[in-house]
N, C-alpha and C positions, 0 to 999 in steps of 0.2 A: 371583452373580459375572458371568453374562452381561450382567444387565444393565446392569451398571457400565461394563464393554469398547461397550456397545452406546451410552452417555451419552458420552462421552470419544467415541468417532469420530462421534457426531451434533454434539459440540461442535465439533471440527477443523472438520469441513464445514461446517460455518455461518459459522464462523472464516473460511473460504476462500472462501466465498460471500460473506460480507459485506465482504474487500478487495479480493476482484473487483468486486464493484456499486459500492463505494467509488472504484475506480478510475475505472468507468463514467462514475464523477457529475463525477468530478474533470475529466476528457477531456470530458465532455459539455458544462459550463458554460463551456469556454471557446470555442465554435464559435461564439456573438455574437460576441465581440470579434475572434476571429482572420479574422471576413468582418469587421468593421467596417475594421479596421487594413488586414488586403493588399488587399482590395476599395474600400474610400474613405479611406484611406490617415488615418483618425483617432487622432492622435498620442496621445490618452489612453486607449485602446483599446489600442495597443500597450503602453501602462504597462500594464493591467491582463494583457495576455498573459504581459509578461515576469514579472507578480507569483502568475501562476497556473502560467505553470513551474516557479520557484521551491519553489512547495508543493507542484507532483508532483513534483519532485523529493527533496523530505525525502520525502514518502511512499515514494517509490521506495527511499531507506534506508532505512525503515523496515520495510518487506516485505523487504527484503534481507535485514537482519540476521537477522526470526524468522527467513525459510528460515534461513536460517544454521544458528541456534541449534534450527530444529529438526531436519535433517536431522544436527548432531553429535552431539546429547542424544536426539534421539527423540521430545521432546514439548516445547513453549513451557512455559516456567514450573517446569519440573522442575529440582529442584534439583541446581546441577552442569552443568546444562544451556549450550553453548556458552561455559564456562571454559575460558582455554588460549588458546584464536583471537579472541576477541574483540578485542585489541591487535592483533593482526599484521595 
């Protein structure tokens, strides 16, 4: 039984480590373009800025929601799990 409780929180935290490093990458990747654009002022440089916003941004819902759903249900993926608020 422990060691079930001990797989399930080594899972969460890996969960939580790998969309934080995910974030990382995402913030990271865009530091070419954002000196290319405000620093020499490279008009297709800023397309790629405004198209690597756009993707943190889903990402940023997308972290949203699990918190969401797991601080109402207790755990991602559990059934039942963030029913109810999901609409509102």
């Amino acid at each position: 039984m422990e060691n079930t409780e001990t797989t399930s929180n080594h899972a969460e935290t890996s969960n939580a480590g790998g969309r934080y490093a995910e974030l990382q990458r995402l913030v990271a990747g865009m530091a070419g373009d954002f000196a290319k654009f405000y620093n020499d002022g490279n008009k297709a440089a800023g397309t790629r800025v405004r198209n690597a916003m756009q993707e943190l941004k889903t990402f940023a819902q997308t972290v949203r929601t699990e918190v969401q759903t797991i601080k109402n249900g207790g755990k991602a993926g559990e059934p039942g799990a963030g029913d109810g608020d999901a609409e509102a």
